[in-house]
C-alpha positions as MATLAB code, in Angstrom:
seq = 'XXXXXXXXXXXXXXXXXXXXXXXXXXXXXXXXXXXXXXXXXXXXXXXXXXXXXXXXXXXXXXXXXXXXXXXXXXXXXXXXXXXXXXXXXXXXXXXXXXXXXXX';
ca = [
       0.000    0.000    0.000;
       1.455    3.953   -0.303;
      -0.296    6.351    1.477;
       0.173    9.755   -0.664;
       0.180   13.252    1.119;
       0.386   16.707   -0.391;
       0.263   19.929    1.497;
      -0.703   23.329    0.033;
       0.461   26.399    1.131;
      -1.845   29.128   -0.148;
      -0.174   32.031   -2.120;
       0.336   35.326   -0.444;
      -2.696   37.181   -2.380;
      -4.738   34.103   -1.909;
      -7.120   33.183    1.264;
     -10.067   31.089    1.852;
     -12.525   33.713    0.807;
     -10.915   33.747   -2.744;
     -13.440   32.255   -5.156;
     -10.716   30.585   -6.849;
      -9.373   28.383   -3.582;
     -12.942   27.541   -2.196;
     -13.203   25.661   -6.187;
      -9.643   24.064   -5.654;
     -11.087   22.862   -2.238;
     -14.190   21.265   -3.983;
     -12.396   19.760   -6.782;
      -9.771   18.336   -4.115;
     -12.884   16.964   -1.717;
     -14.277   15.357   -5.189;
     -11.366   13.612   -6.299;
     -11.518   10.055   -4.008;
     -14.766    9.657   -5.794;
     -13.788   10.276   -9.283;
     -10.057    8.291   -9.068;
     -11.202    4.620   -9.155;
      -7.606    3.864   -7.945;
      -8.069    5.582   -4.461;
      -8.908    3.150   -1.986;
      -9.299    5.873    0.871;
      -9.097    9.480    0.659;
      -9.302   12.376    2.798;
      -9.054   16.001    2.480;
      -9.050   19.263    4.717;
      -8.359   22.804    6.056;
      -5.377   23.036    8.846;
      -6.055   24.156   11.841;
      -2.760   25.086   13.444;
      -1.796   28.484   13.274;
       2.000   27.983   13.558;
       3.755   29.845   10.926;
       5.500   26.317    9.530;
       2.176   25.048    8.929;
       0.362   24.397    5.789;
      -2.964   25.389    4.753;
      -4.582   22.167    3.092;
      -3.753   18.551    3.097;
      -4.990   15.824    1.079;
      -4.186   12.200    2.007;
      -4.920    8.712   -0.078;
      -4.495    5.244   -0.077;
      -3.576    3.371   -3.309;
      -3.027   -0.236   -3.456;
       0.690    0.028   -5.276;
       3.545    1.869   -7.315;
       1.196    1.132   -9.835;
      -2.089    2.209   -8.814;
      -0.009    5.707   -7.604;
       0.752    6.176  -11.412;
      -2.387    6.160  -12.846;
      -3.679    8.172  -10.056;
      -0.754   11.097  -11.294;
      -1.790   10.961  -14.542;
      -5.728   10.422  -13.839;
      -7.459   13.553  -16.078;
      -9.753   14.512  -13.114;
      -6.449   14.899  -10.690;
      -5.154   16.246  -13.749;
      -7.747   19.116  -13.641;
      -7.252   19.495   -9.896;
      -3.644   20.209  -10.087;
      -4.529   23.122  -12.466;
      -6.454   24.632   -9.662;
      -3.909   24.054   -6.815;
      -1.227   25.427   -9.018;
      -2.913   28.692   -9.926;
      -3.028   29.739   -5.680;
      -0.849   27.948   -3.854;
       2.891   25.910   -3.684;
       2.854   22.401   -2.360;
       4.945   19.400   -1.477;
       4.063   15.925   -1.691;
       5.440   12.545    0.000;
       4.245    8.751   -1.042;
       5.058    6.419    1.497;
       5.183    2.515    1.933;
       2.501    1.127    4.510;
       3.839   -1.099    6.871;
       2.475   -4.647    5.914;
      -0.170   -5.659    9.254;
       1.579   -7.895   11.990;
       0.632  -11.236   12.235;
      -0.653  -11.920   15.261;
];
């Protein structure tokens, strides 16, 4: 499994009463159901007001390396990218899931 995390940091002239990030935010909340590869997915505001902290995280669950791909390239994350790019800066990290115990 890799659980994939991005978090945005809203542009300077950007906040959330900007037309253009409450759309990003929809698009973002839409995109578990419209990316059959997501097996989970989970999105939302921050609410720490540290100056470190990003503004927006989104966090899935795909099944492999492979899965993750077509998730990238999917045309409706596609489109979402396009909205996140236009307000804010981001990073991203993909990890490995531990595999369960055995018990």
């Amino acid at each position: 499994m890799i659980r994939h995390i991005a978090l945005f940091k809203l542009k300077p002239d950007c906040d959330w009463g900007d037309p253009a990030v409450a759309e990003a935010e929809r698009i973002a909340a839409r995109i578990g159901a419209e990316v059959p590869e997501l097996l989970h997915w989970q999105t939302g505001r921050n609410t720490s007001a540290r100056p470190i902290a990003y503004d927006f995280a989104v966090i899935g669950l795909l099944a492999d390396q492979d899965a993750l791909e077509r998730y990238l390239v999917h045309p409706f994350h596609r489109q979402a990218i396009e909205k996140w790019r236009a307000i804010s800066d981001w990073v991203v990290a993909d990890l490995v899931e531990p595999e369960p115990a055995l018990v």
